[in-house]
N, C-alpha and C positions, 0 to 999 in steps of 0.2 A: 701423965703421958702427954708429948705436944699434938700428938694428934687430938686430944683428948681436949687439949685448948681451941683447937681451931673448929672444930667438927664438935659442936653443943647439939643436944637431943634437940631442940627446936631448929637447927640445923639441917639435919637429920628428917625431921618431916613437911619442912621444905622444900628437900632435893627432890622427896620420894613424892609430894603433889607435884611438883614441877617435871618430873618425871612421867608421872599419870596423865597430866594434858596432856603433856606431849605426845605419849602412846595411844591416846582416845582418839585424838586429833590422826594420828597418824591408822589407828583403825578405822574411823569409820570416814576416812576420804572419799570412800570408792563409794560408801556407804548414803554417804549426802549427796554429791554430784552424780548417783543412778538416778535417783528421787528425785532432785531439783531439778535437772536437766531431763530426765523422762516427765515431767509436768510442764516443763516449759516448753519442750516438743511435739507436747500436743497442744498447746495453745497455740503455737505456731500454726501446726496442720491446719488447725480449722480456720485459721484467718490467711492460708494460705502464702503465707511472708517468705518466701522462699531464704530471699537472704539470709532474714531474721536468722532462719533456723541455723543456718551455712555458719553463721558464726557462733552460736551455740555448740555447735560440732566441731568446730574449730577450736576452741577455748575449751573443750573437755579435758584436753589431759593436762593442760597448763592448769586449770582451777582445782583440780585433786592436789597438784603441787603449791598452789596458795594456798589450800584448804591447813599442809604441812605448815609453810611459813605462817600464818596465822595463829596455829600453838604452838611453833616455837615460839613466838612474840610474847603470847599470852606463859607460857611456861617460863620464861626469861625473870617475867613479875615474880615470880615466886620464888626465884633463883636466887640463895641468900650473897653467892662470892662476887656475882656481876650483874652489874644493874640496865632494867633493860631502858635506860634511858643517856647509856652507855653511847658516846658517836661513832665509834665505829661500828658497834651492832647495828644500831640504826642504818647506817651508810650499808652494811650487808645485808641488812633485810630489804633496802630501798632497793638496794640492785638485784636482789633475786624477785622483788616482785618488779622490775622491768624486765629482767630475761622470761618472765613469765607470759606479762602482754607480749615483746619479741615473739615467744614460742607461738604462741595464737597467731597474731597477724603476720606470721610463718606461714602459717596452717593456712591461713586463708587467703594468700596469694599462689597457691597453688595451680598451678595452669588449669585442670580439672576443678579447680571452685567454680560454687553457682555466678561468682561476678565475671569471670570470665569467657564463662560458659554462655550467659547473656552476649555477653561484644560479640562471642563468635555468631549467634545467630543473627542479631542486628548486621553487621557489615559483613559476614559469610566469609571468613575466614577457612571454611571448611576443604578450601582449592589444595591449599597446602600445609595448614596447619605448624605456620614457622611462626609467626608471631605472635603467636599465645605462648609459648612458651619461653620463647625472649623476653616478651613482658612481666613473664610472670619472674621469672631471673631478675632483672633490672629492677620490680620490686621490691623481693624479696632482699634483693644485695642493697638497696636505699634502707630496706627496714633494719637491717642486722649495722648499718654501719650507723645508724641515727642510734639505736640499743648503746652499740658500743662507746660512742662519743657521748651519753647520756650517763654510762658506768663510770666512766673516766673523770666526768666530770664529779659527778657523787664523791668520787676519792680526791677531790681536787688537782688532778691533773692539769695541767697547762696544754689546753688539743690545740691550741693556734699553730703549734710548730710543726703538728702532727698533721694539719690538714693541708697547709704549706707544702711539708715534705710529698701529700699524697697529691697534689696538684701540680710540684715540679717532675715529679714522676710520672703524671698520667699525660703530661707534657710531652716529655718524650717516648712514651709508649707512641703517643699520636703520632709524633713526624717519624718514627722507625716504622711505624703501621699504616701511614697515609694511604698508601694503593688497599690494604685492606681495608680500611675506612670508610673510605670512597664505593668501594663494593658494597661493602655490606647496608650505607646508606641508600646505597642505588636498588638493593635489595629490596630496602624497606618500604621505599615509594615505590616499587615495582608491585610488592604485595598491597599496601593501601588503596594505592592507585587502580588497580587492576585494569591493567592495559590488555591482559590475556590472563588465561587459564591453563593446565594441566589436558592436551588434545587440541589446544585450538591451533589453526590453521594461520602462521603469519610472515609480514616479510620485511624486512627493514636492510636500509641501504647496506648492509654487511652479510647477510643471512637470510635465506629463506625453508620456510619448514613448520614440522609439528613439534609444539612445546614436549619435551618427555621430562623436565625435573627443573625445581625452582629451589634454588639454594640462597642463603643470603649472599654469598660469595661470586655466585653466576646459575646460569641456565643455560640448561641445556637442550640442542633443537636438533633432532633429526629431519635432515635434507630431503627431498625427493629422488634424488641417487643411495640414499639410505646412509649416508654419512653423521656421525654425531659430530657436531660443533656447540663447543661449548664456547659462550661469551660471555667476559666478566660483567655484570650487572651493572657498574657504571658506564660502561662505552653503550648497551640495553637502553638504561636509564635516559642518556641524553640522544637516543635517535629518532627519529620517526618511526613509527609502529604502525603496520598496515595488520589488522585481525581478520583477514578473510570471513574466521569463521561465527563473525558479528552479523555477515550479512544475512538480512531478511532473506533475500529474492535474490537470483543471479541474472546478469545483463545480458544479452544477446543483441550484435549489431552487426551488420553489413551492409553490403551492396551488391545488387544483383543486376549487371551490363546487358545489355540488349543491342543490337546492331545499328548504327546510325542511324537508317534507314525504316525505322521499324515504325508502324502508322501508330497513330495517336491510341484508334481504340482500341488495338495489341495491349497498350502499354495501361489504360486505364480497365481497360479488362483483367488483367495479370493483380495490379494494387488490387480491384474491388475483390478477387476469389484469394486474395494472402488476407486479408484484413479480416475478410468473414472467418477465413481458417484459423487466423490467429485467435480472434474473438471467440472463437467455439472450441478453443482446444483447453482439456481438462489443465495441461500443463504450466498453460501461461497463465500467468497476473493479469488480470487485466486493469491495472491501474492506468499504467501507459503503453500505450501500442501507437506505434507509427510507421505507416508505408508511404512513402511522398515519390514523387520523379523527382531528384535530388537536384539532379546538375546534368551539362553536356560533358563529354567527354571527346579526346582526339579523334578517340576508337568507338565508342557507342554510347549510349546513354544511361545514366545510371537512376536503379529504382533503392534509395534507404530502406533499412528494413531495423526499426529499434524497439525489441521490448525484454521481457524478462523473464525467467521459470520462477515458477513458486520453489521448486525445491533448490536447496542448497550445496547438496550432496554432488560433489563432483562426477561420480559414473551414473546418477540420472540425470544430470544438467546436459552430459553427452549424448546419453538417448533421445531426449526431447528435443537436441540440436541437429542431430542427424535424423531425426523424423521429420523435422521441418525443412530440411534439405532435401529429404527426399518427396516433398509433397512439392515443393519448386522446381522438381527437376521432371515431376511429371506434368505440373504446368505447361513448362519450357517443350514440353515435348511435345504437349496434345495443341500448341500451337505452332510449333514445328508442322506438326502432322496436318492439321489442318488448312496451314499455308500449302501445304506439295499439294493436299486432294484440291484447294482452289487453282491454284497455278496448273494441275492437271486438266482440269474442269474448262478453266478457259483455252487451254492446248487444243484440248479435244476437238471443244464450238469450233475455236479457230480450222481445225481441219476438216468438220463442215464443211462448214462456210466454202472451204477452198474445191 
């Protein structure tokens, strides 16, 4: 029989060993990589490696699948019709064990890997959580196309024309996408940068308001009239950014007029009981405090008055301002009061006298 020529008893128990690695091989995958891998995870624990471990976890189900490829390779030896020293087998073993590393350093550009997981705690990515997973994308799509350009080449492909083509193309993705571009660059120094946060309080020469969403596209602010304005991240990107709500301390300054006429120790009476007030109130800083007689004026003369709250919070910045107005206005008053009972006092003598 011609089967009977091609297919000889030695044949025969060639296929059937070559058959057996391969099934061994393919049962105890799960089998070695529990073992290996639960031993190398505790060697990790104890020395603490976090990464270490991250990529051990990463490469688990791709090394069950090398575990595979490894006795095919070894079972190919024993295969009497193809030899496993064959170029093209080789070339398809070459590349399934690159789709393998691929599969792993897949695995471990994952936005939730411990490497990225690091960055966000380092630079505190935590505001908006958009550029770990941009990164982890733009990774991940550098890994798969390095895999890909690595297969091709294995097979002897010619990728010069291939990467050409994907060059005049991302060419014009660009100038069709410029204004998106530009956003989402604007975006991206917006989040590294961190000129604001998600709540903070800002105002820049187009917009003023509280940040409520950081897109890479734009942000968006609600106004003080309660208006949403959304602005594309690059006009954002290139303006001035005042962040209100950076500031330590808030400023308090004015001036407070007195009558042309008003005698000197009025006037240094008035600074000496604002300075002690200031200095003794719970609310202010007392980094800098200043009450000076500033200047003359047409109409009267003017007393500065420059210091700061501790708090930042707009409706107790207004209490402590209108507490201090009200402690000036009772000044103002008990020296009012004071001038009529003199101005009285001498009325009276004078009628006296008369």
């Amino acid at each position: 029989m011609f089967w009977k020529e091609i297919f000889t008893y030695e044949h025969l128990i060639q296929i059937g060993v070559s058959i057996g690695i391969f099934l061994l091989f393919l049962l105890l995958r799960k089998l070695f990589t529990k073992y290996v891998f639960s031993i190398l995870l505790k060697v990790t624990q104890k020395t603490r490696a976090d990464f270490i471990r991250a990529i051990f976890l990463a490469f688990e189900k791709p090394a069950q699948w090398l575990f595979i490829i490894i006795g095919l390779f070894i079972a190919m030896i024993y295969f009497p019709f193809l030899s496993h020293t064959n170029d093209l087998f080789l070339k398809i073993i070459r590349s399934f064990i690159i789709m393998m590393i691929t599969w792993g350093l897949y695995n471990l550009a994952s936005s939730s890997s411990v490497f990225f997981t690091k960055v966000t705690q380092k630079y505190q990515f935590d505001v908006d959580n958009l550029i770990i997973p941009l990164l982890s994308k733009a990774l991940r799509f550098i890994i798969v196309a390095i895999s890909i350009t690595a297969i091709l080449q294995e097979f002897d492909y010619e990728i010069s024309g291939f990467i050409a083509g994907l060059g005049l193309g991302g060419l014009a993705i660009s100038l069709a996408a410029k204004d998106a571009l530009a956003n989402m660059f604007g975006g991206i120094v917006i989040i590294m940068e961190k000129p604001f946060r998600i709540g903070d309080w800002i105002m820049t020469p187009s917009v003023e308001g509280t940040i409520e969403e950081i897109t890479f596209r734009s942000t968006k602010i609600r106004t003080f009239s309660d208006a949403l304005v959304t602005v594309p991240n690059a006009t954002l990107a290139n303006e001035s950014i005042t962040n209100w709500s950076k500031m330590e301390k808030r400023q308090i300054s004015f001036n407070v007029q007195f009558p042309p006429d008003t005698p000197s120790e009025e006037l240094q009476d008035f600074i000496r009981q604002m300075d002690y007030l200031l200095k003794n109130h719970s609310g202010i800083d007392q980094e800098t405090i200043l009450v000076n007689f500033d200047k003359y004026q047409a109409d009267g003369l003017d007393v500065f008055l420059y210091f700061f709250t501790k708090t930042t919070v707009w409706k107790e910045y207004l209490d402590i301002k209108e507490e201090i107005n009200f402690h000036i206005l009772d000044l103002l008053h008990n020296q009012a009061t004071i001038e009529v009972m003199e101005n009285s006092t001498v009325d009276q003598y004078e009628a006296e006298e008369d």
